[in-house]
KOLKOL-268345 format. One record per residue: residue in three letters; x, y, z of N, C-alpha, C, CB in turn. Coordinates in steps of 0.05 Angstrom, whole numbers, always signed. Glycine has a CB too. Example, Ala and Ser with C-alpha at 12.3 -4.5 7.8 and 13.67 -1.06 7.14 Angstrom:
# KOLKOL-268345
rec aa:ALA&n.c1:+264&n.c2:-114&n.c3:+156&ca.c1:+246&ca.c2:-90&ca.c3:+156&c.c1:+264&c.c2:-66&c.c3:+156&cb.c1:+226&cb.c2:-89&cb.c3:+181
rec aa:SER&n.c1:+257&n.c2:-45&n.c3:+142&ca.c1:+273&ca.c2:-21&ca.c3:+143&c.c1:+258&c.c2:+1&c.c3:+157&cb.c1:+282&cb.c2:-12&cb.c3:+114
This chain:
# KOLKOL-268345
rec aa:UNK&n.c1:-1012&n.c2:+720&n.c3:+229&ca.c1:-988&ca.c2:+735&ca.c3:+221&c.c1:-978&c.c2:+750&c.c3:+245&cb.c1:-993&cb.c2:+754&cb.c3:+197
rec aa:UNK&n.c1:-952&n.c2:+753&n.c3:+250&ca.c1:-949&ca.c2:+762&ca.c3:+276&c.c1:-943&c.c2:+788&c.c3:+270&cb.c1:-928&cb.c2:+748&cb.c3:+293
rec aa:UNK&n.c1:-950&n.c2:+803&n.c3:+296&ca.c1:-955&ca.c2:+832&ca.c3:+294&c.c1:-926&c.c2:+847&c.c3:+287&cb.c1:-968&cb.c2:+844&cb.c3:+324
rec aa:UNK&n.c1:-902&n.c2:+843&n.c3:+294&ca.c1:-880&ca.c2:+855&ca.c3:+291&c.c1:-853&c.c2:+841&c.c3:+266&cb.c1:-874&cb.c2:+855&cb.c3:+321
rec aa:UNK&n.c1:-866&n.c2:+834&n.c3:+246&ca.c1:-847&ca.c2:+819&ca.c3:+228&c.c1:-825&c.c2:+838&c.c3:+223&cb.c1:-861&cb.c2:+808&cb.c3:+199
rec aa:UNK&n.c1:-799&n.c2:+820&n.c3:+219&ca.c1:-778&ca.c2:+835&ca.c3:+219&c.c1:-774&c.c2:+842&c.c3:+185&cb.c1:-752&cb.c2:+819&cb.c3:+234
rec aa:UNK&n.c1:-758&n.c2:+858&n.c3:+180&ca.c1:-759&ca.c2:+865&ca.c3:+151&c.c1:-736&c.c2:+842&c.c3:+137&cb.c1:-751&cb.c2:+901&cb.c3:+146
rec aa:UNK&n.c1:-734&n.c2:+846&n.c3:+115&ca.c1:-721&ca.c2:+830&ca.c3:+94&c.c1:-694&c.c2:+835&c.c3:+106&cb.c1:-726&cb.c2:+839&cb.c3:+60
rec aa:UNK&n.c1:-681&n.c2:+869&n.c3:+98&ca.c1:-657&ca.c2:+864&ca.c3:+113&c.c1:-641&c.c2:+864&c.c3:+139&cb.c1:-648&cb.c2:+872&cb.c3:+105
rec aa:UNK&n.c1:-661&n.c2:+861&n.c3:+155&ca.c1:-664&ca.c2:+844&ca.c3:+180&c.c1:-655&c.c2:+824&c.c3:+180&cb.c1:-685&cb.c2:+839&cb.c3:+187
rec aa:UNK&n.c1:-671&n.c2:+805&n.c3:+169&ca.c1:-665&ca.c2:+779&ca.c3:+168&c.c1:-641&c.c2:+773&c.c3:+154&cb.c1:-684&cb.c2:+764&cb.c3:+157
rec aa:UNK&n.c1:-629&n.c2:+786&n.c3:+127&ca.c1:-614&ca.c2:+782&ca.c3:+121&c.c1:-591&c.c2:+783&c.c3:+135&cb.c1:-616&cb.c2:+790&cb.c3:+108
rec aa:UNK&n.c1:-586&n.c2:+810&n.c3:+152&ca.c1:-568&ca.c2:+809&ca.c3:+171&c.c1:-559&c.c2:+785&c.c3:+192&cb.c1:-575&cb.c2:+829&cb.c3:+184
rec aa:UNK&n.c1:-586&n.c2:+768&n.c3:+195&ca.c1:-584&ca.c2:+752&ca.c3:+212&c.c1:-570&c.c2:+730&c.c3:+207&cb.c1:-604&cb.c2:+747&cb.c3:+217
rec aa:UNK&n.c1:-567&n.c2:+725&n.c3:+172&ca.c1:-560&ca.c2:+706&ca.c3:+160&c.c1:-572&c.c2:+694&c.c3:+143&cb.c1:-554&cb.c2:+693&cb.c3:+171
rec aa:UNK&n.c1:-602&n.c2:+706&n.c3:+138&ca.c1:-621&ca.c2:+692&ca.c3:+120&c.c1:-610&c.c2:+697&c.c3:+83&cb.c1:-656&cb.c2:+706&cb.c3:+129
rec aa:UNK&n.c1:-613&n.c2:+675&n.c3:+76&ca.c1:-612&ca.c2:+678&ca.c3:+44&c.c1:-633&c.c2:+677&c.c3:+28&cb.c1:-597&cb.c2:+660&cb.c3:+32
rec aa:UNK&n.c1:-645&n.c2:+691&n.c3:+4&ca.c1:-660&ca.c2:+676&ca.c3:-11&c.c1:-650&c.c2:+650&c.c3:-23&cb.c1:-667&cb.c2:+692&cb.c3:-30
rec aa:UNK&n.c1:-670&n.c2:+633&n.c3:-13&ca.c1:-672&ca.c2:+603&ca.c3:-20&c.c1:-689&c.c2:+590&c.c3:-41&cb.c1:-681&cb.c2:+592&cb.c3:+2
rec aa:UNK&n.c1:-687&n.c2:+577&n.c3:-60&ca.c1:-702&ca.c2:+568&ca.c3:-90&c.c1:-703&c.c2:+550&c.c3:-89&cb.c1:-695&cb.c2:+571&cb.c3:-115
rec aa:UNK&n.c1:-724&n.c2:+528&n.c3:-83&ca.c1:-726&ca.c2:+508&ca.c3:-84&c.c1:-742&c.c2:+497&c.c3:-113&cb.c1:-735&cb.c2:+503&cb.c3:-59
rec aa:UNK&n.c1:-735&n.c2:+480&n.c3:-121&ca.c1:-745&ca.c2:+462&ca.c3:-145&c.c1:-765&c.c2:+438&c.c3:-130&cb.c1:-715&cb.c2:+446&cb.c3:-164
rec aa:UNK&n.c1:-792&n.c2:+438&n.c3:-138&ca.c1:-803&ca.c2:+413&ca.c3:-127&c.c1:-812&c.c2:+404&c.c3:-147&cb.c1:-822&cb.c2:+413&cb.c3:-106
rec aa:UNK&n.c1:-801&n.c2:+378&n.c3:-151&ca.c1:-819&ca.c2:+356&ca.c3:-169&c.c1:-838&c.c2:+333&c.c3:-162&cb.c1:-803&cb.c2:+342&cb.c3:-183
rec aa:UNK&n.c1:-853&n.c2:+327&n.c3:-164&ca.c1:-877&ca.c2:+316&ca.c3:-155&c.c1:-892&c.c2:+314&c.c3:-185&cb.c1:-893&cb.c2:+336&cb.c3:-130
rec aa:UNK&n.c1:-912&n.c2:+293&n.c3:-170&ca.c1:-930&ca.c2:+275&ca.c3:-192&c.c1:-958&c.c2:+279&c.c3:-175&cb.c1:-918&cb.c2:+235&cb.c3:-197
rec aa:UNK&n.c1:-979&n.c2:+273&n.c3:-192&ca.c1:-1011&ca.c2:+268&ca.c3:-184&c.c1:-1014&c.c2:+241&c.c3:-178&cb.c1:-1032&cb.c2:+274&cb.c3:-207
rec aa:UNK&n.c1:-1025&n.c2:+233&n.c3:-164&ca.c1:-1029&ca.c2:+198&ca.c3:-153&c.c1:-1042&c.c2:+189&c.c3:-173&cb.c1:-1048&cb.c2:+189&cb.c3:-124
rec aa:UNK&n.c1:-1063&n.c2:+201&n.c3:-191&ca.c1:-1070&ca.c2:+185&ca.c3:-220&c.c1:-1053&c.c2:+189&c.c3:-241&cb.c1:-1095&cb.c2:+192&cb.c3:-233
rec aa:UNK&n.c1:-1031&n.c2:+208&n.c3:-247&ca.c1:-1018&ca.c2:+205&ca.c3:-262&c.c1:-989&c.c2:+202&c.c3:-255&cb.c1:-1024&cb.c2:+220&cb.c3:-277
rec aa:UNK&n.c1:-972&n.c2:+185&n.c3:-242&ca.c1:-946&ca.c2:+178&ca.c3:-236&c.c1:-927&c.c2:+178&c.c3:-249&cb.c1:-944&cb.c2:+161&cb.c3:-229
rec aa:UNK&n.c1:-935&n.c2:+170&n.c3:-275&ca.c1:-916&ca.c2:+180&ca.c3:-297&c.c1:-911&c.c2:+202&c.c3:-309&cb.c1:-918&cb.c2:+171&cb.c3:-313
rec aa:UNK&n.c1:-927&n.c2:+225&n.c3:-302&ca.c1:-917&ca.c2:+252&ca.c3:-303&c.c1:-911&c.c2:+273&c.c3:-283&cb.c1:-931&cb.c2:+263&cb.c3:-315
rec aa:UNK&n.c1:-882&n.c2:+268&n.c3:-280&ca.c1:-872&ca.c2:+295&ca.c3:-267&c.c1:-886&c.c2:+323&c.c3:-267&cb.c1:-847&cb.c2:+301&cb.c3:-278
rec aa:UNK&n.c1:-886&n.c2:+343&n.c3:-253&ca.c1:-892&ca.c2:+367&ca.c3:-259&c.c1:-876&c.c2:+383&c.c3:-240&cb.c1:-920&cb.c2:+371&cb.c3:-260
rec aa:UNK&n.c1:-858&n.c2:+403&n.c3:-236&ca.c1:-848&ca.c2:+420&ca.c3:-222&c.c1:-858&c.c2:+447&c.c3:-209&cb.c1:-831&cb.c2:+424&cb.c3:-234
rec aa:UNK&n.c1:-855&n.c2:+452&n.c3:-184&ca.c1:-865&ca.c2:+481&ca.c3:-171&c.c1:-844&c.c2:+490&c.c3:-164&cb.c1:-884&cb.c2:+484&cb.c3:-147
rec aa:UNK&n.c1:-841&n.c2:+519&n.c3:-165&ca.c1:-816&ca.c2:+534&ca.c3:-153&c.c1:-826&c.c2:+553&c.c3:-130&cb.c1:-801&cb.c2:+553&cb.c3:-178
rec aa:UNK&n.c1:-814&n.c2:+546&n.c3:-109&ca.c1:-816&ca.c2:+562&ca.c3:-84&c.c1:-793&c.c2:+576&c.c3:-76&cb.c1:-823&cb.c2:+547&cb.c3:-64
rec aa:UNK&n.c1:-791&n.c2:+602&n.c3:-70&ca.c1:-763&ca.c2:+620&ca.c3:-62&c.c1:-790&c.c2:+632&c.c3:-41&cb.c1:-742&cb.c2:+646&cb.c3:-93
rec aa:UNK&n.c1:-755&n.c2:+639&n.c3:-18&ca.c1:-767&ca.c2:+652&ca.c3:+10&c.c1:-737&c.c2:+658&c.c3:+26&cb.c1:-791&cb.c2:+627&cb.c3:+31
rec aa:UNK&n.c1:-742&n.c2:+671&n.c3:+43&ca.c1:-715&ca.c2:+677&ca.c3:+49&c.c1:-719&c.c2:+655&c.c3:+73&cb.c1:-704&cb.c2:+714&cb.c3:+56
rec aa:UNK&n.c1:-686&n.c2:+639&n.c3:+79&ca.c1:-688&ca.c2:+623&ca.c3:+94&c.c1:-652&c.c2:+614&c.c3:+101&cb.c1:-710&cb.c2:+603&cb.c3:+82
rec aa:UNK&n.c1:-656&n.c2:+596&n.c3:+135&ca.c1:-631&ca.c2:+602&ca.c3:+139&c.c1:-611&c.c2:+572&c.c3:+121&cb.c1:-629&cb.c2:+605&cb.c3:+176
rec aa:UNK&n.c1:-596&n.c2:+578&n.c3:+115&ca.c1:-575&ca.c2:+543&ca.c3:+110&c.c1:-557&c.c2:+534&c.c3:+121&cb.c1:-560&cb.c2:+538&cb.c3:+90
rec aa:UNK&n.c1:-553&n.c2:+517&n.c3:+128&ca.c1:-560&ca.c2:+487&ca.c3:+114&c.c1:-588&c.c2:+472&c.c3:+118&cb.c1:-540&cb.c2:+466&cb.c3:+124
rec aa:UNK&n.c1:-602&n.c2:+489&n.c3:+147&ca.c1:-618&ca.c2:+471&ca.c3:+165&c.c1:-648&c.c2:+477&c.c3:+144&cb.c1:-619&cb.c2:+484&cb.c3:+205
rec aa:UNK&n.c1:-652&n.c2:+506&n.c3:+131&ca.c1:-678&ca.c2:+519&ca.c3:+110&c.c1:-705&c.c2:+516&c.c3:+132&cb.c1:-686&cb.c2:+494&cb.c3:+74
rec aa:UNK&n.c1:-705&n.c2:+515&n.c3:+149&ca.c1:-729&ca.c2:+516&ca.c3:+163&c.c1:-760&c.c2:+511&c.c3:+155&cb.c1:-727&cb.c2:+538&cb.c3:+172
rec aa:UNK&n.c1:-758&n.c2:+549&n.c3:+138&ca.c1:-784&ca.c2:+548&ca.c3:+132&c.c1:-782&c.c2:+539&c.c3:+100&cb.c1:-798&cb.c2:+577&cb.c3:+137
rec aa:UNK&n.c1:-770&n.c2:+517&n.c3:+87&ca.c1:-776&ca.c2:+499&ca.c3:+64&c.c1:-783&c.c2:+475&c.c3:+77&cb.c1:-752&cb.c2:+495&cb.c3:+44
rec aa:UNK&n.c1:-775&n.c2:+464&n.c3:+102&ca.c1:-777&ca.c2:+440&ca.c3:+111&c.c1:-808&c.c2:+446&c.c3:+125&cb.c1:-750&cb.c2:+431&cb.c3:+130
rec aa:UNK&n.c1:-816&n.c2:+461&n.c3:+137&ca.c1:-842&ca.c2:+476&ca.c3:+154&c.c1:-859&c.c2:+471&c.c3:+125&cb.c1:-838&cb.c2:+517&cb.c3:+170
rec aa:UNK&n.c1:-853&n.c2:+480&n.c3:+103&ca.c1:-867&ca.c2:+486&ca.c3:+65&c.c1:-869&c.c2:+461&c.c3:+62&cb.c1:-845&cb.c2:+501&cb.c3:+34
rec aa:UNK&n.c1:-847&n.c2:+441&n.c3:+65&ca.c1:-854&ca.c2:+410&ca.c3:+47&c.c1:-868&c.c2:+396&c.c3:+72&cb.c1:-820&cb.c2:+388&cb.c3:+32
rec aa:UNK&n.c1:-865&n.c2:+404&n.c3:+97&ca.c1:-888&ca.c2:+392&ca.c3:+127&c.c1:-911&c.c2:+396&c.c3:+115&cb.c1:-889&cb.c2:+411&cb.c3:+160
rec aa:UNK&n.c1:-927&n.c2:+415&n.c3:+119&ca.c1:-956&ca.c2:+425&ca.c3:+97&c.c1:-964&c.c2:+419&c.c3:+74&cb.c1:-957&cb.c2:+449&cb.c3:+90
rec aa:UNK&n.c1:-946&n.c2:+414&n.c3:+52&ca.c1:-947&ca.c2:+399&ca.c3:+31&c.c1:-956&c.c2:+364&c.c3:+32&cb.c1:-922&cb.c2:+403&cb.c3:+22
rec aa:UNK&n.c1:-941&n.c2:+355&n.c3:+56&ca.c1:-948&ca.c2:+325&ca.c3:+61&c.c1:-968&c.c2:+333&c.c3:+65&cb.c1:-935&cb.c2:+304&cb.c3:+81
rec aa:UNK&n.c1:-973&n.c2:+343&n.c3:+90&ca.c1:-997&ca.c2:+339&ca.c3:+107&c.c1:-1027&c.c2:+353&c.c3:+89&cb.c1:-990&cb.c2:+356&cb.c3:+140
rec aa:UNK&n.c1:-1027&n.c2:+370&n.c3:+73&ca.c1:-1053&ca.c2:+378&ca.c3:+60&c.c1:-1061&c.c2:+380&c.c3:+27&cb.c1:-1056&cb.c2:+403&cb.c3:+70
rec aa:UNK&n.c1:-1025&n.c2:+368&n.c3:+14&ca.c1:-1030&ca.c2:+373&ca.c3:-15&c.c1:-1029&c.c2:+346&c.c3:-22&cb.c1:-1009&cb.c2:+391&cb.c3:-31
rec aa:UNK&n.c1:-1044&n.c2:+326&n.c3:-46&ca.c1:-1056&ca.c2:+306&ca.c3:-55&c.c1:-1023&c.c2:+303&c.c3:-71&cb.c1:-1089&cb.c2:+312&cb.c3:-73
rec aa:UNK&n.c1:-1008&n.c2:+320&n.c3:-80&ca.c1:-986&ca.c2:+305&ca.c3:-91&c.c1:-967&c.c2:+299&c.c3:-91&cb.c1:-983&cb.c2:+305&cb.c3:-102
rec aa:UNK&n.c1:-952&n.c2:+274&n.c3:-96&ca.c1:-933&ca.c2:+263&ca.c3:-87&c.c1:-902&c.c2:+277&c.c3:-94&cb.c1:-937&cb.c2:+235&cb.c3:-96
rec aa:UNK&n.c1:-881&n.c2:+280&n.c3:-67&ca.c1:-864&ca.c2:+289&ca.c3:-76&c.c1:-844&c.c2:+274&c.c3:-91&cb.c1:-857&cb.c2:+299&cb.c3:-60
rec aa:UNK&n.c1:-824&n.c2:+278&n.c3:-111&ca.c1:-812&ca.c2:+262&ca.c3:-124&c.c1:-778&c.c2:+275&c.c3:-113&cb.c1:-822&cb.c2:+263&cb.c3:-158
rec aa:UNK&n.c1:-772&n.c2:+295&n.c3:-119&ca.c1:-756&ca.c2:+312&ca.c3:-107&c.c1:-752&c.c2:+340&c.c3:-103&cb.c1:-741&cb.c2:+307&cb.c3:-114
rec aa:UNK&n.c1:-725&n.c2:+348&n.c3:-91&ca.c1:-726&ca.c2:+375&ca.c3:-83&c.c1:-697&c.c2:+383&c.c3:-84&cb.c1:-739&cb.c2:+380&cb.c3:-54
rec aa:UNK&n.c1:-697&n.c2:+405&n.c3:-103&ca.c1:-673&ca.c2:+412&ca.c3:-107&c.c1:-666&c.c2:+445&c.c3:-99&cb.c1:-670&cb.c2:+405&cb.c3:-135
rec aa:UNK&n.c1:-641&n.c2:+450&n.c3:-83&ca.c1:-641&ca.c2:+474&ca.c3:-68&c.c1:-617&c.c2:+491&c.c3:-77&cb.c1:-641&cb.c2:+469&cb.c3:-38
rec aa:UNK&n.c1:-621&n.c2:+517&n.c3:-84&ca.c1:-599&ca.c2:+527&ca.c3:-87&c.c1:-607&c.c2:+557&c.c3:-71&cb.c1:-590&cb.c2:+527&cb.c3:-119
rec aa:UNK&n.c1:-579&n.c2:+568&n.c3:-62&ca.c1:-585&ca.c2:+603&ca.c3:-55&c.c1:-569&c.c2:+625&c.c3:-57&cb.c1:-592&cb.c2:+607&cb.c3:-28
rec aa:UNK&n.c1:-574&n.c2:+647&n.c3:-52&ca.c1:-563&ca.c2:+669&ca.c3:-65&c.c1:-555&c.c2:+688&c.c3:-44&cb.c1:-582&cb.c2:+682&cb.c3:-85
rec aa:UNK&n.c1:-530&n.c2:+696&n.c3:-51&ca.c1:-523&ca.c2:+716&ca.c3:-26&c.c1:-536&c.c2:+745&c.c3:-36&cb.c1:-486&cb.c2:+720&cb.c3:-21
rec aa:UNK&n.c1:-553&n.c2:+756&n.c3:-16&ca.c1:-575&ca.c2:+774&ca.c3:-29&c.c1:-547&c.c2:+805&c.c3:-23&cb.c1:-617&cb.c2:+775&cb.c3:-4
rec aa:UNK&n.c1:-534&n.c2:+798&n.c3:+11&ca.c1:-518&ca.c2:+822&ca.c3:+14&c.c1:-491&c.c2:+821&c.c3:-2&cb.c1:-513&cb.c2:+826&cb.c3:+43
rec aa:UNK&n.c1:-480&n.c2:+831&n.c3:-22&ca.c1:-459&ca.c2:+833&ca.c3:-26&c.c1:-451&c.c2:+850&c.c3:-48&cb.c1:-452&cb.c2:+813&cb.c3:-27
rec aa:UNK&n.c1:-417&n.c2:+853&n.c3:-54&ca.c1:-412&ca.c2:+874&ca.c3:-71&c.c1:-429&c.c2:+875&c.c3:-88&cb.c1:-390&cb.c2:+874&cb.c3:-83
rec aa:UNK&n.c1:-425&n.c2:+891&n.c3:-110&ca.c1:-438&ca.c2:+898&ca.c3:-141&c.c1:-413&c.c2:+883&c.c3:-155&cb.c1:-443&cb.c2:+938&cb.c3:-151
rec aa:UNK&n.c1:-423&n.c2:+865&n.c3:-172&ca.c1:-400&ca.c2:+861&ca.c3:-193&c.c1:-409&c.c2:+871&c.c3:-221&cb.c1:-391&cb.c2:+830&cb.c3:-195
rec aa:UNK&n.c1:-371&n.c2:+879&n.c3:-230&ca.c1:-381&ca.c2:+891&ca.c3:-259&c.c1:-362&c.c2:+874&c.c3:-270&cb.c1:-379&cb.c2:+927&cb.c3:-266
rec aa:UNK&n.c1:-370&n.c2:+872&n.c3:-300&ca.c1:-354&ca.c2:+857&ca.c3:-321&c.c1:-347&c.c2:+874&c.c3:-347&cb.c1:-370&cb.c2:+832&cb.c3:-331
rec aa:UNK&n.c1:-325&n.c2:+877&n.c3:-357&ca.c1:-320&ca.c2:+891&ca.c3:-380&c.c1:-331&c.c2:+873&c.c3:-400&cb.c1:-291&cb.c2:+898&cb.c3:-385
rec aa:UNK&n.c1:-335&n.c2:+888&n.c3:-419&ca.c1:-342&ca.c2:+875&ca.c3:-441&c.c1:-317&c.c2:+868&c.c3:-461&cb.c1:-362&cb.c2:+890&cb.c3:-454
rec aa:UNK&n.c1:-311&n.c2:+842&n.c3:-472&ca.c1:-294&ca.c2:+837&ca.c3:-495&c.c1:-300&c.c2:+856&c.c3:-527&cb.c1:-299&cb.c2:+804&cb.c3:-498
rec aa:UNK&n.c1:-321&n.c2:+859&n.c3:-532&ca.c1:-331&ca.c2:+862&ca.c3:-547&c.c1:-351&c.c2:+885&c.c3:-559&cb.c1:-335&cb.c2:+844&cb.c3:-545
rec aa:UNK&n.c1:-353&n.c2:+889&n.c3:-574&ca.c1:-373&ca.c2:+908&ca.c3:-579&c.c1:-385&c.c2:+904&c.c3:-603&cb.c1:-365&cb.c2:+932&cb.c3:-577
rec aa:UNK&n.c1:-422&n.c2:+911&n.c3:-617&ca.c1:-423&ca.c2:+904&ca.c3:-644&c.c1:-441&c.c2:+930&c.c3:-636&cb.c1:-431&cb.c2:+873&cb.c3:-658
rec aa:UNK&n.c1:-446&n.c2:+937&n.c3:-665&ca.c1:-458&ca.c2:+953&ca.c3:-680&c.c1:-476&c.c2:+946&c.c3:-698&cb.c1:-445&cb.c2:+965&cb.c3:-689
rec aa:UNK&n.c1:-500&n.c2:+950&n.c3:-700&ca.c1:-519&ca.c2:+955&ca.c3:-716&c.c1:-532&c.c2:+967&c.c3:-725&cb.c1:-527&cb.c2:+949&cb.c3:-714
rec aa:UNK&n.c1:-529&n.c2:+971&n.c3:-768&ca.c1:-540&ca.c2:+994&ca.c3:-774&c.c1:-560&c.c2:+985&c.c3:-800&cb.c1:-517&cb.c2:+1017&cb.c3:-780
């Protein structure tokens, strides 16, 4: 671990987003069943670095096969949004 890690909004400044990746993958004895892992990390886009560095290690030391990978991310810096409500109920 390196001695001087920068902080979250550090990185964010830099441009980093939290990143969510969906991984679906199968067991080599069972191929016909999917199973999904969810990995989030803050990371840069389009290029995701450290997801591509995550699914490198995955080939190289985990037994199961990837099927796919689905990416979405979140702008961590930004306004507050508010929403009025239409509606209101009561319960008594």
């Amino acid at each position: 671990m390196a001695a001087m890690q920068e902080s979250a909004l550090a990185l964010q400044l830099k441009g980093y987003r939290l990143a969510t990746a969906e991984i679906t993958y199968h067991m080599p004895d069972h191929p016909g069943l999917l199973q999904s892992f969810l990995w989030q990390h803050l990371d840069l886009a389009p290029e995701y670095p450290r997801l591509h560095q995550f699914l490198d290690y995955w080939r190289q030391h985990i037994e199961a096969v990837l099927h796919s990978v689905k990416v979405g991310r979140v702008e961590l810096i930004s306004p507050a949004r508010v929403k009025h409500a239409r509606a209101a109920f009561l319960l008594h």
